[in-house]
C-alpha positions as CSV (number, residue, x, y, z in Angstrom):
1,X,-19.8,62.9,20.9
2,X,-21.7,61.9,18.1
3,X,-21.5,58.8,16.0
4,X,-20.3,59.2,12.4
5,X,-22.7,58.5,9.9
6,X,-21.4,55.4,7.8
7,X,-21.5,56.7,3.7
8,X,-23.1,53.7,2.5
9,X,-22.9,54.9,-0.8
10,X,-18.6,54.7,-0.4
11,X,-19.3,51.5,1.3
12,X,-20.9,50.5,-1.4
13,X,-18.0,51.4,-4.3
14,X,-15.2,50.1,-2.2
15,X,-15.8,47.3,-0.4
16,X,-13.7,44.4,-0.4
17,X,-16.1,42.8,-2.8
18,X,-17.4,43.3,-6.1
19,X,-21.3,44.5,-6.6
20,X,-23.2,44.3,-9.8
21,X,-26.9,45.0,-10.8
22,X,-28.4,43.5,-13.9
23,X,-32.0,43.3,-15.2
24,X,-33.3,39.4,-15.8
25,X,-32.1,39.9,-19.3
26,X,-27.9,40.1,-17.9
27,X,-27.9,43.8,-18.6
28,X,-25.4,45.8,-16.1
29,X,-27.1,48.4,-15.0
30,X,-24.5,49.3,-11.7
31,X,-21.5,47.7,-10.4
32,X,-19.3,49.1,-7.9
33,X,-15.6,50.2,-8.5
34,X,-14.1,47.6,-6.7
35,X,-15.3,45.2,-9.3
36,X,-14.7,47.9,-12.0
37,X,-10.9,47.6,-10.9
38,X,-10.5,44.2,-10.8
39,X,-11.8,43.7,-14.5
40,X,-9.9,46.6,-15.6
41,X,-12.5,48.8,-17.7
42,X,-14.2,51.9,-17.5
43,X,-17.1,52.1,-15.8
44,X,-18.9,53.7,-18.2
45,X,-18.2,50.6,-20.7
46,X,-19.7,48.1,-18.5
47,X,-22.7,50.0,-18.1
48,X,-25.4,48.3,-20.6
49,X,-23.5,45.5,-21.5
50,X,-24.5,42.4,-20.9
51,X,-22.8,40.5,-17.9
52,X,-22.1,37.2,-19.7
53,X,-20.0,39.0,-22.0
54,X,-17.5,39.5,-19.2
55,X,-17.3,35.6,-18.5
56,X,-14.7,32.7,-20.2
57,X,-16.7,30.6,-22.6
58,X,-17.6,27.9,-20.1
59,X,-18.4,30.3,-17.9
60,X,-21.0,31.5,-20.0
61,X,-22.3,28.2,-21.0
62,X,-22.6,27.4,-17.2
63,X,-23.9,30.8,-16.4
64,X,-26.5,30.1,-18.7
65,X,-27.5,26.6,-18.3
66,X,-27.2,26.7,-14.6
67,X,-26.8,29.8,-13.0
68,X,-29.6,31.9,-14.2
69,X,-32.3,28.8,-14.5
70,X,-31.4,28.5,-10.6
71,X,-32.4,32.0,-9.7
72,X,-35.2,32.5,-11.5
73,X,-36.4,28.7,-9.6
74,X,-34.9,29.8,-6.3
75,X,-34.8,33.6,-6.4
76,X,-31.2,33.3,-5.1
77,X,-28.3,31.2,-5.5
78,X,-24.5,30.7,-3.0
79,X,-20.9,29.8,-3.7
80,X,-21.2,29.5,-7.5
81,X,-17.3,29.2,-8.9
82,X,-16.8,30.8,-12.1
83,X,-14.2,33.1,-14.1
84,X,-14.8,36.3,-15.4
85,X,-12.5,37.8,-18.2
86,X,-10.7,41.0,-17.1
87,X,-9.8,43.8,-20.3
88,X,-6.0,42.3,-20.4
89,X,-7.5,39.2,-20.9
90,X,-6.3,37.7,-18.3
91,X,-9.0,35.4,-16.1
92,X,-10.2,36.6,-12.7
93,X,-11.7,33.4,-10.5
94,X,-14.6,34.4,-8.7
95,X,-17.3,32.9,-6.2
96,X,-20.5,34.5,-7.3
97,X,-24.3,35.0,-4.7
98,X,-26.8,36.3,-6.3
99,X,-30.4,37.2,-5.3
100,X,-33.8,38.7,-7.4
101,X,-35.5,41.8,-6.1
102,X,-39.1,42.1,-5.6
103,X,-38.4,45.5,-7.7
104,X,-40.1,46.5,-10.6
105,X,-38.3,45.7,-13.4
106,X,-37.3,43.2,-11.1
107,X,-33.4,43.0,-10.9
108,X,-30.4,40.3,-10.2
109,X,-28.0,41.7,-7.2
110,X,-24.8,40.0,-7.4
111,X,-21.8,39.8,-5.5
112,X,-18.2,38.9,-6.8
113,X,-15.9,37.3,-4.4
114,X,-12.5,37.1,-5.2
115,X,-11.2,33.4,-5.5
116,X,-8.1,34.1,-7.2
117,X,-6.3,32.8,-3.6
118,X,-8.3,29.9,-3.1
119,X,-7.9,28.9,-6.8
120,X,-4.3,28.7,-6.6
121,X,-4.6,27.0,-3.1
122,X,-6.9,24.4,-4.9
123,X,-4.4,24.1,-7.6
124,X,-1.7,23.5,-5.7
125,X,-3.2,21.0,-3.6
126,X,-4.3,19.2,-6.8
127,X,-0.8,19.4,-8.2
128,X,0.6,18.3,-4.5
129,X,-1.9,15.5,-5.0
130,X,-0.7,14.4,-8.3
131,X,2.8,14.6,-7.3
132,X,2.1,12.5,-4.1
133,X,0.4,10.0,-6.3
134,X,2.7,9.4,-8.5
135,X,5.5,8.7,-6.4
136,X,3.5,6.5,-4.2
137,X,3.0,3.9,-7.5
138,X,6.9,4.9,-7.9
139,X,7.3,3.3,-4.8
140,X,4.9,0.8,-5.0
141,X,6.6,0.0,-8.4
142,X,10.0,-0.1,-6.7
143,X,9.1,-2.3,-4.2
144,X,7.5,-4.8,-6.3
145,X,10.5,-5.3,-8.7
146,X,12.8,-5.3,-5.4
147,X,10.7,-8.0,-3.7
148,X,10.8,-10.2,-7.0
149,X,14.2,-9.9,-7.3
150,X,14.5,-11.4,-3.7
151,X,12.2,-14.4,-4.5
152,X,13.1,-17.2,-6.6
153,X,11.9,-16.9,-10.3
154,X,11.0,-20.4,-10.0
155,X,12.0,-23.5,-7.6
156,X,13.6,-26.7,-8.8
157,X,11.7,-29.5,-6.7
158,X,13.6,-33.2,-7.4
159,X,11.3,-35.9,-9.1
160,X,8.3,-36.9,-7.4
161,X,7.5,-33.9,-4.9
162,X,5.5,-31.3,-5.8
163,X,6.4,-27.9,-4.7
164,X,4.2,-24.6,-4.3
165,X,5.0,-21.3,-2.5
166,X,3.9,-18.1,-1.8
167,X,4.3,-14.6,-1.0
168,X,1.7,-12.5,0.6
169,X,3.4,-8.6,1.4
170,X,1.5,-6.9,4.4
171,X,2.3,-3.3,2.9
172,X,3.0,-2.1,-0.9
173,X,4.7,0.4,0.0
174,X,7.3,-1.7,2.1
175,X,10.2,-4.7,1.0
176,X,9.5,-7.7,3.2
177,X,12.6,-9.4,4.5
178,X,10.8,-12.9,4.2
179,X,12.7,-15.6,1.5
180,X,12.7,-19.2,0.6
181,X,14.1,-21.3,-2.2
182,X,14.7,-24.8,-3.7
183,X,17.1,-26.0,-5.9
184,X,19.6,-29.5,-6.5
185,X,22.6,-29.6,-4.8
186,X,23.9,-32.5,-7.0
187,X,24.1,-36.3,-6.4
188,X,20.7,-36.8,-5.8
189,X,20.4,-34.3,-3.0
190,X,18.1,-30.6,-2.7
191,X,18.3,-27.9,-0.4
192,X,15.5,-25.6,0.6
193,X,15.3,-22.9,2.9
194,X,12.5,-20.6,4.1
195,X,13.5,-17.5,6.2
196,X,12.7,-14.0,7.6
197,X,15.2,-11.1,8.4
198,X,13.9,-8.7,10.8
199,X,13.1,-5.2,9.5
200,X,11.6,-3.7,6.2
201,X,12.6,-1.8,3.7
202,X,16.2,-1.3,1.8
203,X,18.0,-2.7,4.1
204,X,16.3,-5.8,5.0
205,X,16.3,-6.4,1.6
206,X,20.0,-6.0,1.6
207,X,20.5,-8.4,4.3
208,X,17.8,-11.0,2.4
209,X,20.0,-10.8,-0.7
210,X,23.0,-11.8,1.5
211,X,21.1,-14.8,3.0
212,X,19.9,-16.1,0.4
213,X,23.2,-16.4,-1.6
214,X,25.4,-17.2,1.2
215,X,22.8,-20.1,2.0
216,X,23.0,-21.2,-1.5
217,X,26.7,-20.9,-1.7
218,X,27.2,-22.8,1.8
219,X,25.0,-25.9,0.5
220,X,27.3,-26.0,-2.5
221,X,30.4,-26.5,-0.2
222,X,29.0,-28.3,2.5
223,X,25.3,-30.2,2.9
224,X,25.5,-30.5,6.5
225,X,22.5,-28.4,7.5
226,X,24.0,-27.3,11.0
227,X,26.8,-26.5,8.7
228,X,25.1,-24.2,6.4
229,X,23.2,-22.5,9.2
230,X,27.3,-21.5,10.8
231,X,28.5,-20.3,7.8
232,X,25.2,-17.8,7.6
233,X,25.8,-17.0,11.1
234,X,29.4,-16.1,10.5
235,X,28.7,-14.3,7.3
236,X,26.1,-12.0,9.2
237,X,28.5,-11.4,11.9
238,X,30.9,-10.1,9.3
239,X,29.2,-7.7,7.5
240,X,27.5,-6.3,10.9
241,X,29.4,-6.4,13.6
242,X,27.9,-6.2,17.2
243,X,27.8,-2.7,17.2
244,X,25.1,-3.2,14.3
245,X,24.0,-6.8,14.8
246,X,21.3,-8.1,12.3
247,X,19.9,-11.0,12.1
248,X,17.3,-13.5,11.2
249,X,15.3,-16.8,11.4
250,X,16.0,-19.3,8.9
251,X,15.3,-23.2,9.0
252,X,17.1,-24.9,6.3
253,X,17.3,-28.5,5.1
254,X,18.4,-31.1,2.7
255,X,15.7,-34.2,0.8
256,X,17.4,-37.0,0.0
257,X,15.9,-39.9,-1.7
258,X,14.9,-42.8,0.2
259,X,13.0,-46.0,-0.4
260,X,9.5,-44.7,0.5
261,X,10.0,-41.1,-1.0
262,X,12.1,-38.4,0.7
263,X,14.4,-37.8,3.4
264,X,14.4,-34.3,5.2
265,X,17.3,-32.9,7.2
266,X,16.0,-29.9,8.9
267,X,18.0,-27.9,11.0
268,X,16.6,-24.3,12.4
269,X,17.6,-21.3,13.6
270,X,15.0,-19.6,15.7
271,X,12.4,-20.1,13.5
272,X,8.6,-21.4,13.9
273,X,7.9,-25.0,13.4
274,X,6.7,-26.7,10.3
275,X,3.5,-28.3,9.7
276,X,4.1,-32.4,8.7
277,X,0.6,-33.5,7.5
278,X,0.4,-37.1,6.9
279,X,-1.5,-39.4,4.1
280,X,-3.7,-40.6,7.4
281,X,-5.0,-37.1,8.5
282,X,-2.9,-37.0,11.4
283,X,-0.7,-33.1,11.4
284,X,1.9,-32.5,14.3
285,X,4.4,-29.8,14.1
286,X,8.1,-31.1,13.6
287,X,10.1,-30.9,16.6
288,X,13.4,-28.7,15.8
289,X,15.3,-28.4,18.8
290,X,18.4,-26.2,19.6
291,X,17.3,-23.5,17.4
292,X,18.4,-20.5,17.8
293,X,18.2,-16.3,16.1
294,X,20.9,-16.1,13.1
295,X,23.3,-13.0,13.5
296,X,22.9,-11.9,16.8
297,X,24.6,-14.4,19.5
298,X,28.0,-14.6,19.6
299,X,28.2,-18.8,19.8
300,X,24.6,-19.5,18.2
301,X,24.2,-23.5,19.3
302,X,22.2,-25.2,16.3
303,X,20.9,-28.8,16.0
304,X,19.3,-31.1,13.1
305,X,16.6,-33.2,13.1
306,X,15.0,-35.5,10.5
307,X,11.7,-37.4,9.1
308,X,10.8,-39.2,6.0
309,X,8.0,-38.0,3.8
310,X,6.2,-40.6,1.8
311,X,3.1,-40.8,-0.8
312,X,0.0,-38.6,0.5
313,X,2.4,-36.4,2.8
314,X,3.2,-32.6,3.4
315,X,5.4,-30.5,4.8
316,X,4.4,-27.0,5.0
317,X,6.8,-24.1,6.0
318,X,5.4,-20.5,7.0
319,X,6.9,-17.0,8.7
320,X,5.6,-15.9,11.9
321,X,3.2,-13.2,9.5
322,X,1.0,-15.5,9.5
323,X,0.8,-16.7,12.9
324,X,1.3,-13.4,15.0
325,X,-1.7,-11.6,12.3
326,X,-4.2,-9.9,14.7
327,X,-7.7,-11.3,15.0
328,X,-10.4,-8.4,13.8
329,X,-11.6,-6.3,16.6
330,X,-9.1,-8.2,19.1
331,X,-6.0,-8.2,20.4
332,X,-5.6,-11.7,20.2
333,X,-3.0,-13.8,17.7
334,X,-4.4,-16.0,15.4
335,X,-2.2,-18.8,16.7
336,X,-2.5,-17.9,20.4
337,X,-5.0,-20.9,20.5
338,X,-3.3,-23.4,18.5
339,X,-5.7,-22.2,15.2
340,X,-2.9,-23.0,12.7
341,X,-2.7,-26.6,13.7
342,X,-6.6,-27.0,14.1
343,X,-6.5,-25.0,10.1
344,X,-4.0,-27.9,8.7
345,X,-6.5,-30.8,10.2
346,X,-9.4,-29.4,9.1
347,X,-7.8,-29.4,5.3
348,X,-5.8,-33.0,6.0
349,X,-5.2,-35.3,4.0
350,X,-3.5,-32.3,1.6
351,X,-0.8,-31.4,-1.5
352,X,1.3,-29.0,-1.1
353,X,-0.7,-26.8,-4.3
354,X,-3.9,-27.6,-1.9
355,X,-2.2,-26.4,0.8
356,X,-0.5,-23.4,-0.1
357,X,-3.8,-22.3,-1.5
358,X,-5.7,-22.4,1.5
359,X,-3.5,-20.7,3.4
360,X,-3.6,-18.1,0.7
361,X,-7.1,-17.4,1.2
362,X,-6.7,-17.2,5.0
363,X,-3.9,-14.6,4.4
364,X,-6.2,-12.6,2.4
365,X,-9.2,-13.2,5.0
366,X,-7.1,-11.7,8.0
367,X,-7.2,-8.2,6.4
368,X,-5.6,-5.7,7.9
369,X,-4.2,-8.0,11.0
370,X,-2.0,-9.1,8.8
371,X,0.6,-6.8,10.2
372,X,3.7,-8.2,8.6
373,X,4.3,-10.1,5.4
374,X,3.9,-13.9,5.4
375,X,6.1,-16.7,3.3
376,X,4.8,-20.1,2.8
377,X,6.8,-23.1,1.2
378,X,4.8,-26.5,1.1
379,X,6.4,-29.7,-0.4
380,X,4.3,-32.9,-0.6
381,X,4.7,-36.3,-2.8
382,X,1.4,-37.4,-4.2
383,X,-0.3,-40.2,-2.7
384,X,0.3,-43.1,-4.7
């Protein structure tokens, strides 16, 4: 049995490709009818015509300027996209290869690929792309006004102190469950509080709002720090009940004026240490025993302690964002070595503006091991 001789000549008309032949100058002088089909014409009108005529205006333009330049430098040119204009005007997206013969006249072979797929698929993933960008600064934008609304507009330090905070989000695309706050509580006395609920997103911002105003509210009734920290305790137990415990750490305390500057109340529950840097250079962590998580045991057992702060001193308060960041190319905390406290030496004497901007730049310096966000409050009365 004998092998059937191919008809190049119908391979030729109908493949799944267009063919055209021009001379130099763009004349057509053959194209094959799948080509003819696709642009909708006789093929006895293409025939002389020039092929530029059958291209959108900037197709032409780039045709011209880029296209033919090209083959006559390289004698062939791959993968050039262009449209060509079909008799319905409609526009037919193409890939176009083209090589010169060695002929004389010498002539341009070119072969039409149909892009019209691919166009749309490139369309569509530029649209998709769009789309995705847009909500993501939707979200970014959400978040942002969320967050703010969760931080004081401004803090109300009493006379003499100087206050400064800030808030340093790990993701833009996240709401942070970290808080703090100052304000008067009335003869003579502030409050201030630094926190974190655990969890991102809507609902720890939920559960943020709710600390924050039942903190604020509980100071107003009663300025008992151990107090204050019950009355959060029972609040979060109310509105989730063990079957959907949440929960938080929170320390929370109360100046007072005294004869060398401030009083400080602190009482904690479950959350890190603050820094107490002294006029002398000396820093120690304050001590706050009995602390423990807000929202989660049923009989949470909380404690107060207290020290003075006078001219030259600090007190800084921080989430665990900052201390439990990753170290680059490690798996290593930053504070598993006691850095924070070797950090606040380096820096003592401080103010709390000095202070908070420091650890602001460190923030930013930990990168991407800054897994979750970070809070810091510092309050400090000048020296002198």
């Amino acid at each position: 049995m004998t092998a059937a001789v191919p008809d190049f000549a119908d391979l030729f008309d109908h493949a799944p490709c267009g063919y055209v032949t021009t001379r130099t100058d763009g004349t057509i002088v053959d194209l094959n009818a799948t080509l003819v089909e696709w642009l909708g014409y006789a093929k006895q009108d293409l025939i002389g015509r020039r092929f530029t005529t059958l291209l959108s205006a900037a197709g032409r333009i780039y045709y011209e300027t880029h296209f033919a330049p090209l083959l006559q430098l390289h004698s062939r040119v791959d993968g050039i996209a262009i449209d060509l204009v079909a008799a319905d005007r409609t526009r037919l997206s193409v890939l176009l290869a083209a090589n010169l013969t060695n002929d004389e006249p010498q002539l341009i072979r070119t072969v039409v690929f149909d892009a019209r797929d691919r166009r749309s698929y490139e369309q569509e993933l530029l649209r998709a792309r769009e789309e995705a960008e847009s909500e993501r600064s939707r979200v970014h934008a959400l978040a942002a006004t969320l967050q703010r609304t969760l931080l004081p507009p401004r803090l109300s330090p009493p006379s003499g102190m100087e206050v400064a905070a800030y808030y340093h989000p790990a993701s833009v695309d996240d709401v942070g469950g970290d808080f703090y706050d100052v304000f008067p509580l009335g003869a003579g006395r502030w409050a201030l509080f630094l926190g974190d609920v655990v969890g991102k997103g809507v609902d720890a911002a939920v559960i943020t709002s709710l600390t924050r105003y039942t903190l604020r509210a509980a100071a107003i009734l009663d300025q008992d720090p151990i107090t204050v920290l019950n009355t959060l305790d029972t609040a979060l137990h109310q509105e989730y009940p063990n079957d959907n415990p949440r929960f938080c750490t929170v320390v929370f305390g109360v100046l007072t004026p005294c004869d060398t500057g401030y009083t400080v109340e602190l009482a904690s529950g479950g959350h890190p240490p603050p820094l107490v840097i002294r006029v002398d250079g000396s820093v120690q962590y304050q001590e706050m025993p009995g602390g423990q998580l807000v929202g989660i045991l049923s009989s949470p057992h909380f404690e107060s302690t207290t020290l003075d702060l006078g001219p030259g001193d600090t007190l800084v308060f921080y989430t665990d964002g900052l201390t439990e960041a990753r170290l680059a190319n490690s798996r290593n905390r930053y504070d598993d070595s006691g850095a924070l406290l070797e950090f606040a030496a380096a820096h003592a004497p401080t103010t709390a503006r000095a202070i908070t901007t420091a650890l602001e730049q460190l923030l930013t310096s930990l990168g991407d091991g800054l897994e979750d966000d970070t809070a810091i409050l510092a309050l400090g009365i000048p020296a002198g």
